[in-house]
N, C-alpha and C positions, 0 to 999 in steps of 0.2 A: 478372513473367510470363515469363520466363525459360523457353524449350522446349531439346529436346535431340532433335538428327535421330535418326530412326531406325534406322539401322544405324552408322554412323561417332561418334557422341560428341557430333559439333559443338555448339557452343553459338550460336544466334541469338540475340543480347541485345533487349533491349529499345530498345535505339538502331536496332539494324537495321526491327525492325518497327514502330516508331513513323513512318518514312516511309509504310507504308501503313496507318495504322491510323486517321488522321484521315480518313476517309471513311463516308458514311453506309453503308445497308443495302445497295443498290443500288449501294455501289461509289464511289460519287460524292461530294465533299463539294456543301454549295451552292454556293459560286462556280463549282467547276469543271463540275457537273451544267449549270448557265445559261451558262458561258464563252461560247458562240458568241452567243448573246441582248447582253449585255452587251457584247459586243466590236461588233454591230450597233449597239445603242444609242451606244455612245463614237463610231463611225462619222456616226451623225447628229448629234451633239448636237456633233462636230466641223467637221462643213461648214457646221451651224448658224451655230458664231461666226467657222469662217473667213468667212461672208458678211456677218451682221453687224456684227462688229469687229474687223476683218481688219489696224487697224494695230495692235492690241494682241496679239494672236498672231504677228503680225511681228517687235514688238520683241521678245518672247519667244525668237526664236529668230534674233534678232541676238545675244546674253547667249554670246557665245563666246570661251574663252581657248585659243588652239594649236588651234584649228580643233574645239576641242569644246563643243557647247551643255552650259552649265550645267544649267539645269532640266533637261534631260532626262539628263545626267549622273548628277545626283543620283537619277533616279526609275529609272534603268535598278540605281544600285545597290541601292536600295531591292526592288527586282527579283529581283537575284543573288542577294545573298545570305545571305536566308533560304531560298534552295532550297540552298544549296551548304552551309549549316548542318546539314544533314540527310544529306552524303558523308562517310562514315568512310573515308579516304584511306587507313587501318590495313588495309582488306578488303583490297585489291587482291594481299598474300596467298591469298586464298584462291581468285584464278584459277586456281588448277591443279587444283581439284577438277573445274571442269567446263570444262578447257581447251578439249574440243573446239565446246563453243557461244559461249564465247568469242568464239575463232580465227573463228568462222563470220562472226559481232557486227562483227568488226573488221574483216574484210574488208570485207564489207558498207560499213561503214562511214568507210571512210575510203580503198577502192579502187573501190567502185563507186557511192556514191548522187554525192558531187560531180561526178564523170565525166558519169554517165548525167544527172543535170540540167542541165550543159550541152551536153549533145546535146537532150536533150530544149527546153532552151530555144533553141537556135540553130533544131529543126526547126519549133518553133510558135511562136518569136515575133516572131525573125528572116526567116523564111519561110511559114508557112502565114498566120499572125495580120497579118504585115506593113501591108498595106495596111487592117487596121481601126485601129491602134494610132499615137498619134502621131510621125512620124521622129525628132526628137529625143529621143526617151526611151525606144528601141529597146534601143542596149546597156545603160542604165540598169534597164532592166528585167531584162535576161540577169544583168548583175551581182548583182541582188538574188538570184534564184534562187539563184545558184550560193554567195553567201554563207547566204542558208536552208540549204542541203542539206551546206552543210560544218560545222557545229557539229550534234554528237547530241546528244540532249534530255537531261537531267541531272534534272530534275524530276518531269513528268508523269509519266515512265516507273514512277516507284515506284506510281502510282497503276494504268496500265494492265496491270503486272505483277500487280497486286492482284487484279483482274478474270479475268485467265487462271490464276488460280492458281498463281502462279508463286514459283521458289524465293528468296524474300528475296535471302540471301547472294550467288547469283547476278546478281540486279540491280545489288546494291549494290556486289560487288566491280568489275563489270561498267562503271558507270557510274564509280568511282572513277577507274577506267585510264583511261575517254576523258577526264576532266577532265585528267587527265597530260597526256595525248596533245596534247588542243587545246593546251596553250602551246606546244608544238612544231611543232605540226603544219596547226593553222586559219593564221598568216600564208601561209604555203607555198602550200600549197594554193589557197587559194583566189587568190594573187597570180599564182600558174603558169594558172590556169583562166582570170581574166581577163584575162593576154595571150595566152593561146591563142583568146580572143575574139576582139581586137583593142581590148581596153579598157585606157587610160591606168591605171596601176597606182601609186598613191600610196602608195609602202612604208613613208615615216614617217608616215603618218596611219594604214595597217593594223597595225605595227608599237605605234603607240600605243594603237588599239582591241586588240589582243591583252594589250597593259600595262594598260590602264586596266578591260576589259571582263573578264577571264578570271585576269590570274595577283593582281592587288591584291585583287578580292574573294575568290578560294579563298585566297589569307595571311589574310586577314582573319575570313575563318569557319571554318577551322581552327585561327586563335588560338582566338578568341571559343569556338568546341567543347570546343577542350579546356581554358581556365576554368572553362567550365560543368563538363564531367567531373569536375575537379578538386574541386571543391565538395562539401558534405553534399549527400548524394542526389541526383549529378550528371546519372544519367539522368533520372529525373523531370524535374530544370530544364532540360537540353536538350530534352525532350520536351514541357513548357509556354511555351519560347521560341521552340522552333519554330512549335507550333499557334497562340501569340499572333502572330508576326509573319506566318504563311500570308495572312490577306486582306489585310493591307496592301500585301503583297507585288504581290497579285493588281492592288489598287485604281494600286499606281504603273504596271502596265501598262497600265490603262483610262486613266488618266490621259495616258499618253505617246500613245495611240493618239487621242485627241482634240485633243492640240498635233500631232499628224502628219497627220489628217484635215482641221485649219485650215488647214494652210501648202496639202494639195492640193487644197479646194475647190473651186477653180475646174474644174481638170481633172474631176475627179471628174462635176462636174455637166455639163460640156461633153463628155465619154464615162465615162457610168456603163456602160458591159459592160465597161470594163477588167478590173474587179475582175474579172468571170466570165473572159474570156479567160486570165488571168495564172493561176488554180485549177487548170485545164487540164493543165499542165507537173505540177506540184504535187500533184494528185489521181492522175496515173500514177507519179508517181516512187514514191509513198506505197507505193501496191498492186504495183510492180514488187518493188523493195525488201523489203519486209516477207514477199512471196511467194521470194524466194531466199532471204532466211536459214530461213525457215521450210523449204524443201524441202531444202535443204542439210543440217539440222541430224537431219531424216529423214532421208537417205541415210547421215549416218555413225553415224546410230544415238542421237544427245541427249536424254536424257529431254524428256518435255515442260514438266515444269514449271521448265526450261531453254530450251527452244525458243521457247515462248511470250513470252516477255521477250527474247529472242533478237530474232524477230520485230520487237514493237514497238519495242525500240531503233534496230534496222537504220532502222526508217520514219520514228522523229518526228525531227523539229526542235529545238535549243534556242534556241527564235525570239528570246526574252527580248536573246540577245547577238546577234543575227544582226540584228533592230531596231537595235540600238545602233553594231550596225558599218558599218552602210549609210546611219546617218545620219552617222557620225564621217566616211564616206568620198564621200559626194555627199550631205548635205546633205537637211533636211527634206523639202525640196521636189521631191526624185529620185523617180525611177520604181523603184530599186533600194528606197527607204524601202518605195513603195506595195506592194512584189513580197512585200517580207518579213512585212509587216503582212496580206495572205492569207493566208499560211500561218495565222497565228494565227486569223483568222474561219475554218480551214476543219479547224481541230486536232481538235477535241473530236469532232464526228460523224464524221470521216472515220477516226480510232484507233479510235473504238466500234465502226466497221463492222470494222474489222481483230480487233479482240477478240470478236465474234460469231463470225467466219471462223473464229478459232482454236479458242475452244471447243467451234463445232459439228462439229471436224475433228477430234477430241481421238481416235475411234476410229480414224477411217481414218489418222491421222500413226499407229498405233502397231502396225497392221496391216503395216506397213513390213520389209522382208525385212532389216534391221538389227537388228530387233526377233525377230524370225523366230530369229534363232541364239542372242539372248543377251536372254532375256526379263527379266532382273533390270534391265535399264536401262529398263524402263518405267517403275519406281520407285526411280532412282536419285536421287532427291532426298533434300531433310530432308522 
């Protein structure tokens, strides 16, 4: 099923499009259509056993070697990477076709959602939330945000790209970069933001979540990729290994979110509006975010079906490793675990409402005086 863009030659293979192509009518496959449903339910059927067998989720997450839980080791990688199975590292070539949404992505992304989510968390949780939220789990909570907002989502995004119509190739090259980027760039970052906190910064335990969490699974599923490539009818079995391993993918994160809802039981039930307060930070950063690269990408003129994946990358999260580094870094039992584990209850409604936004903006982004002088980049996509 092999297409060829309309003006320029390009060839979108079948690997590019088989990231979005596992999804029903509506966009959606089922898991991720119910994502928030089921991530509620792992919620309850989590504080269910942290109360009643609370030393058997205990011992669970005593199971640590160099300060990292096995089980959930194992289920974060069950996690990665099948979604990192599905980045052709090969695209990132083809950033220069649409350098400038790109450049827009990146900035976004790595100059301003970390930043702005610790401002935003020192102004609500540090300060306005303060006195609802427990003292000790103050900076624990900052931290978590600020690990949420510094890893871009590498996964959903081919889904949400799908939804706006958006240019494959550009996703994909798109998200291939930031997977480069994080090995470089997630310790840094986020070690620089939480001493600019005033948060004790564990650099060989960030250091080892950056080894363990991000550069060992993309070696691994860009071995594993290009095996499969290599084989008779390579696309196809990358394209059946993928779609076989997507729910399990899915299931090890409801899973980890039920050993992480036991260890907080307690708290949870002694202040259930956490969860609400901690959305808060999280729900603005989303709609700040995703609203600059999208006007940004207007003013210099980016097609839209550049823009719009533009958008949602600038916004989501890839919570997947932002879960894993908040527990490698303070432990099941953090406010930092609980911070990052919202993002995830509040992903799926909160990108749909951003992918409404964009589509029902589709005229007015192209009414734009960028547009105005050089109408051929209205359709400057494949």
């Amino acid at each position: 099923m092999d297409r060829f863009c309309n003006q320029r030659g390009y060839v979108v293979t079948k690997l590019s499009e088989s990231a979005t192509k596992d999804v029903s009518e509506d966009g959606l496959g089922f898991f991720e259509r119910w994502l928030t449903l089921w991530v509620f339910i792992s919620i309850v059927a989590g504080v269910l056993l942290g109360q009643i067998f609370p030393s058997s989720v205990h011992a669970l997450g005593r199971m640590e070697i160099a300060r990292v839980n096995i089980p959930v080791g194992i289920l974060i990688w069950m996690m990665i990477i099948p979604m990192l199975l599905k980045i052709d590292l090969n695209a990132i070539h083809e950033v220069k076709r649409h350098w400038r949404g790109i450049g827009v992505t990146l900035f976004v992304n790595w100059a301003i959602k970390p930043f702005s989510m610790a401002l935003l968390g020192w102004v609500f949780i540090r300060c306005l939330f303060a006195p609802y939220l427990p003292a000790e789990q103050i900076d624990s909570y900052i931290a978590g945000l600020i690990i949420l907002a510094a890893a871009p989502c590498t996964a959903m995004v081919f889904v949400w790209s799908h939804l706006v119509k958006g240019e494959p190739l550009f996703t994909l090259s798109q998200v291939a970069l930031n997977d480069v980027i994080m090995v470089f760039a997630f310790a840094p970052i986020v070690g620089l933001l939480l001493g600019l906190s005033s948060i004790t910064v564990p650099w060989d335990t960030l250091l080892l979540s950056v080894l363990l969490y991000i550069v060992v699974p993309l070696v691994i599923a860009n071995v594993w990729r290009k095996l499969l490539l290599k084989r008779k009818n390579g696309s196809a079995r990358l394209e059946r290994t993928a779609k076989f391993l997507h729910p399990w993918s899915l299931m090890a994160l409801l899973v980890t979110l039920v050993l992480l809802f036991g260890f907080q039981a307690e708290s949870i039930i002694n202040q259930p509006a956490v969860i609400a307060l901690l959305a808060v930070p999280i729900l603005i950063q989303v709609y700040f975010n995703s609203g600059l690269a999208y006007l940004l990408n207007r003013r210099l003129g980016v097609a839209h079906c550049a823009a719009g994946p533009s958008a949602l990358i600038g916004a989501s999260n890839f919570f997947e490793l932002a879960v894993a580094t908040a527990i490698g870094l303070f432990g099941f039992e953090s406010g930092a675990a609980l911070a990052t584990v919202v993002g995830v209850l509040i992903e799926v409604p909160v990108m749909l409402s951003v992918v409404k936004i964009v589509n029902a903006s589709h005229e007015w982004y192209e009414s734009g005086p960028a547009f105005a002088h050089n109408p051929a980049e209205r359709t400057d996509c494949c």
